[in-house]
C-alpha positions in Angstrom: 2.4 -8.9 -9.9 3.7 -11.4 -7.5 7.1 -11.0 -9.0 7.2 -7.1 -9.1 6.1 -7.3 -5.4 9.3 -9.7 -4.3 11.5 -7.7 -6.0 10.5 -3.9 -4.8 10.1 -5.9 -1.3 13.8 -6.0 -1.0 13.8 -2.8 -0.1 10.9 -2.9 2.3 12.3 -5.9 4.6 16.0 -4.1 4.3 14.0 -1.4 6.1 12.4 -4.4 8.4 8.5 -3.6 6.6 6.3 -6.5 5.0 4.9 -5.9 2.5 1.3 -5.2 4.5 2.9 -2.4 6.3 4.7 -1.1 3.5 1.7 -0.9 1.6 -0.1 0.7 4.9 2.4 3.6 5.3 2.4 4.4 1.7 -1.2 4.4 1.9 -1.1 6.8 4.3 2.0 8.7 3.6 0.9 12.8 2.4 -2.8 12.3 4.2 -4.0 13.3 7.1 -4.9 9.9 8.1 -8.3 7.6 7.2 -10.7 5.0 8.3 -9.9 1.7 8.6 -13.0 1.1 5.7 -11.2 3.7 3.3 -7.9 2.3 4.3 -9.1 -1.3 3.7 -10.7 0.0 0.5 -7.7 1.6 -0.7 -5.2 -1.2 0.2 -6.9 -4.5 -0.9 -6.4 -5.5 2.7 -8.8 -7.6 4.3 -10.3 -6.3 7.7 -9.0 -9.3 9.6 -5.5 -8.8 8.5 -5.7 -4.9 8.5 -6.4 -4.9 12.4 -3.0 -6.9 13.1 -1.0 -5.1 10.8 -1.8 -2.1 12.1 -1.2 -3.4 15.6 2.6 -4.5 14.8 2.5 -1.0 13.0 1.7 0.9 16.3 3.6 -1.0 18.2 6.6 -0.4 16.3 5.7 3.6 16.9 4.8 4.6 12.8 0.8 4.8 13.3 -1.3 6.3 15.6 -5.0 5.1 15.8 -7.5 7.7 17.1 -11.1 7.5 17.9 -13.6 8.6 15.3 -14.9 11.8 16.2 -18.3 10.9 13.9 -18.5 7.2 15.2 -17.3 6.2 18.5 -16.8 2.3 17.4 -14.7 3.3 14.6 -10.9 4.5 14.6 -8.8 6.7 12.2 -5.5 5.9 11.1 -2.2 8.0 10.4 1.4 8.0 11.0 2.5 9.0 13.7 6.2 11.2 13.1 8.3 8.4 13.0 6.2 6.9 10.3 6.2 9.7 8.6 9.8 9.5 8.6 10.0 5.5 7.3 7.6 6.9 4.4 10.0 9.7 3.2 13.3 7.2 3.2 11.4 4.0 1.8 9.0 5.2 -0.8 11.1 6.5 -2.8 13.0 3.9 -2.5 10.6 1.8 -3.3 9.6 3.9 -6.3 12.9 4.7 -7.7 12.7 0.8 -8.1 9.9 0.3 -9.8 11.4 3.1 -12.5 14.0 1.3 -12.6 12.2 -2.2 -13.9 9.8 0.0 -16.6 12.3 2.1 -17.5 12.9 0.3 -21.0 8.8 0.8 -21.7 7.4 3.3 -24.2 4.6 5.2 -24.0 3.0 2.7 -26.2 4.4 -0.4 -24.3 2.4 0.7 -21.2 -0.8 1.7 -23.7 -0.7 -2.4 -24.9 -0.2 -3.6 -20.8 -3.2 -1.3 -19.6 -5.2 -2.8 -22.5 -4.1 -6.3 -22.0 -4.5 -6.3 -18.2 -8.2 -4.2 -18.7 -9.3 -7.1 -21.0 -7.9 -9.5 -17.9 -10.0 -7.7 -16.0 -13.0 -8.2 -17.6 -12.2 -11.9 -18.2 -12.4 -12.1 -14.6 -15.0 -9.9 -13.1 -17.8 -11.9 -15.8 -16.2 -15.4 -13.8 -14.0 -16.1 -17.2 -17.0 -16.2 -19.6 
């Protein structure tokens, strides 16, 4: 994973991204915006490093944070136009990468991975018992 993320990171730090707020604004890229919680939730991102990440992101003008309408302590999260436009020219970027690296794999290759990496998964969710 660690690998895969260096190398599709090329093309977020050419666009001058890490890989937090590359993996923010692809979060949110086609949505109307979320939470912090759902975004948290849906990125892996801790809450302590969400909240500066999305601070360097709105200062760099590609999210807008807006007060909850349900909960006035909370804020909502979306990109603001000009992260909207970083989305369009860097995911698929990004993407076309990735295709790129798995493009050798068959339908079965990627049937054997998801298997290997679920039994991984279980491995480590019962503490490697």
């Amino acid at each position: 994973m660690q690998g895969f993320e260096r190398l599709s990171g090329e093309h977020v730090r050419e666009c001058g991204l890490t890989h937090a707020q590359f993996d923010i604004i692809a979060t949110l890229g086609n949505t109307e915006g979320m939470s912090y919680k759902e975004l948290g939730d849906k990125t892996l991102i801790t809450k302590g490093t969400m909240t500066g990440v999305i601070e360097r992101l709105e200062q760099k003008g590609l999210v807008e944070r807006v007060r909850s309408l349900d909960d006035k302590r909370s804020w909502f999260i979306r990109l603001s136009p000009q992260g909207e436009q970083v989305f369009r020219e860097v995911f698929p970027k990004v993407i076309s990468r990735g295709g790129e690296v798995f493009a050798g794999y068959s339908d079965d290759d990627f049937a054997a991975l998801e298997k290997t990496l679920s039994g991984l998964k279980q491995v480590i969710s019962a503490g490697g018992a």
